[in-house]
C-alpha positions as CSV (number, residue, x, y, z in Angstrom):
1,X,5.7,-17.3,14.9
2,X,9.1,-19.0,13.7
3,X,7.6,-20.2,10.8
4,X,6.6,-16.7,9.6
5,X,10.5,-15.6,9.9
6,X,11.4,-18.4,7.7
7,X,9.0,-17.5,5.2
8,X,9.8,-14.4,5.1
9,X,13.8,-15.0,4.9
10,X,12.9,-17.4,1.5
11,X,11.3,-14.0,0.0
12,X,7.7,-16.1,0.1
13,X,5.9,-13.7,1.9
14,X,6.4,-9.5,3.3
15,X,5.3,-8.4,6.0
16,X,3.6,-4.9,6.4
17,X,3.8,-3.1,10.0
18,X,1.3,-0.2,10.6
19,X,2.6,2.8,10.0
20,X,3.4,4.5,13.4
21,X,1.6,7.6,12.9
22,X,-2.5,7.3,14.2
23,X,-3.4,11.5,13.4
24,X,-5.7,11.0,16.2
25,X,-7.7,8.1,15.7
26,X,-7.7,4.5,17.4
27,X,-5.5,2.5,14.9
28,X,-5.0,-1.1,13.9
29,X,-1.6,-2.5,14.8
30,X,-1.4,-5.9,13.7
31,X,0.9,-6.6,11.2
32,X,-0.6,-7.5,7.5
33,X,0.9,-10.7,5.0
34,X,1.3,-10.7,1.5
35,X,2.5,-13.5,-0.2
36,X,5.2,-12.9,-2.9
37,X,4.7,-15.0,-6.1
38,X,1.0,-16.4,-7.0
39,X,-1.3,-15.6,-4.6
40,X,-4.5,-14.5,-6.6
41,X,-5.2,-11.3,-4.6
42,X,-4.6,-8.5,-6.5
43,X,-3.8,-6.3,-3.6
44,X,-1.1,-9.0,-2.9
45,X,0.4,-8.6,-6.4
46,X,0.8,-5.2,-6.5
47,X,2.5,-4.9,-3.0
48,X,4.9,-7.9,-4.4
49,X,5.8,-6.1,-7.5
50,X,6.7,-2.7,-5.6
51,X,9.0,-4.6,-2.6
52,X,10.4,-7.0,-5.6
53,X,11.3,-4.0,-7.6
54,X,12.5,-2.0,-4.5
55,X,14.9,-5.2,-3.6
56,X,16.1,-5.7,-7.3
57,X,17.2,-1.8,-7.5
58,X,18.7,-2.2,-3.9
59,X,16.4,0.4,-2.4
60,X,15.2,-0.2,1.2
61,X,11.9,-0.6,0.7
62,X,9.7,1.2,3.6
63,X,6.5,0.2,2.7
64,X,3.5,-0.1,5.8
65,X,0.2,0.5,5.7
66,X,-2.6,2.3,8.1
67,X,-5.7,1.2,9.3
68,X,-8.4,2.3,11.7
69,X,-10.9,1.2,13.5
70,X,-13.8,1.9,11.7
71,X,-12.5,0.6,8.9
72,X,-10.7,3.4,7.3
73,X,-8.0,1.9,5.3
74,X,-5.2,2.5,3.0
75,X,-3.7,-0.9,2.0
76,X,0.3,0.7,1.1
77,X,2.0,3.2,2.5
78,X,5.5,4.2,1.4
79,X,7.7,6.4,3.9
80,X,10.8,8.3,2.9
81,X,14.3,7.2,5.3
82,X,13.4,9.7,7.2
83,X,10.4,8.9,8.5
84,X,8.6,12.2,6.9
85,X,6.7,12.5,3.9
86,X,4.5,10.1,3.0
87,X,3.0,8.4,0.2
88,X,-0.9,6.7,0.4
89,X,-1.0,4.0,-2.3
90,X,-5.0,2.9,-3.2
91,X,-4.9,-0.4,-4.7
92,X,-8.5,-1.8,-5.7
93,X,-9.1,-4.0,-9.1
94,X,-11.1,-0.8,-10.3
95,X,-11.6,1.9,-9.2
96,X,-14.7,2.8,-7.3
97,X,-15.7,6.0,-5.4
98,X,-15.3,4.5,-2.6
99,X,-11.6,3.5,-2.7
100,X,-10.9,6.9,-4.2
101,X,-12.9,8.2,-1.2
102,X,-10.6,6.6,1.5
103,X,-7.6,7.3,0.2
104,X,-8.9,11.0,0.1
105,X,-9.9,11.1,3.5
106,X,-6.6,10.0,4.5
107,X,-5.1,12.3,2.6
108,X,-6.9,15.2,4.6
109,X,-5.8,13.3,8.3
110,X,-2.6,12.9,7.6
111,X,-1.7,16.1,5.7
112,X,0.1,14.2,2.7
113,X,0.4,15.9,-0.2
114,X,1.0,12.7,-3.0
115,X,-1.1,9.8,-3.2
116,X,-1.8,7.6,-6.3
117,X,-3.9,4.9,-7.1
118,X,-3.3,1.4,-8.7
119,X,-5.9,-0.5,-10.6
120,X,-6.3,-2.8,-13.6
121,X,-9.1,-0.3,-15.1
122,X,-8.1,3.4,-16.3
123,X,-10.8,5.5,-15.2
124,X,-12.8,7.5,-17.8
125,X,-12.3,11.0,-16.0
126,X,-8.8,12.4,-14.6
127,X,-8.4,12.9,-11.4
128,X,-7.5,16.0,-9.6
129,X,-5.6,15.1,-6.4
130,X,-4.9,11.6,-7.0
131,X,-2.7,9.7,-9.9
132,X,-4.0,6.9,-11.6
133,X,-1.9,4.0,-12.5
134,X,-2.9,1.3,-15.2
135,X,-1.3,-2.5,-13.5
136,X,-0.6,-5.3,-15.1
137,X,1.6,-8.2,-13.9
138,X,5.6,-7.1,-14.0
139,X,4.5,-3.7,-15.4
140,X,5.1,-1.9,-12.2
C-alpha cells in the first residue's frame, strides 16, 4: 500500500474515502482511485478538475463519495468543514434517467438539499431539483 502513498504525494492519483454517513443502508467502504492527468475515464476527469482546482485556489478539498450495496451510487460527494451539508455530484458522459434517478434517490436518503449533475451533453429539458452542468476538459 506504500506505493499508493507515493502516488498520491506526486499528485498522480486522489483518493476518495466513503463518506461516513450510511442513512440506514449497508454501505461500501473501500476507498475509490482516480488518476489525475490522462486517464480516459470521464468520471476520472471530472473528479481531477474539481480536487486540481480546489488545490490551485488553496481550498481543502473534501470530496468522498457513497456507495451501497445494491448498487446505489453517487460517484462525488463534497462535504462542507464541518461535516454538515452536503453536496451529491452525478457525473455520467450524458445524461440518462438513470443517473438522474440515483442521484435523486439519494437526495431523498440523505435529506440534501443541492445536487448537480456533470456531463458532456446538455439535456433538452431543465431540470427541477437538479443543476445541469455542460464539461469540457479545464472548463470546470
Amino acid at each position: 500500500m506504500r506505493w499508493l502513498e507515493a502516488l498520491e504525494a506526486c499528485f498522480l492519483i486522489v483518493k476518495l474515502e466513503p463518506i461516513a454517513a450510511d442513512f440506514g443502508r449497508r454501505i461500501v467502504k473501500r476507498p475509490k482511485l482516480h488518476f489525475l492527468m490522462g486517464s480516459g475515464n470521464f468520471e476520472s476527469e471530472v473528479v481531477s478538475e474539481i480536487y486540481r482546482n480546489a488545490c490551485h485556489a488553496g481550498i481543502e478539498a473534501r470530496l468522498g463519495y457513497w456507495r451501497d450495496s445494491n448498487g446505489l451510487e453517487v460517484p462525488l460527494v463534497l462535504e462542507d468543514e464541518w461535516g454538515g451539508a452536503r453536496i451529491g455530484v452525478g457525473i455520467a458522459e450524458t445524461l440518462t434517467p438513470a443517473v438522474e434517478g440515483s442521484l435523486l434517490r439519494w437526495m431523498r436518503l440523505s435529506k440534501a438539499e443541492q445536487a448537480a449533475m456533470i456531463t458532456k451533453v446538455f439535456p433538452k429539458t431543465e431540470r427541477r431539483e437538479t443543476r445541469v452542468l455542460r464539461y469540457e476538459a479545464g472548463q470546470l
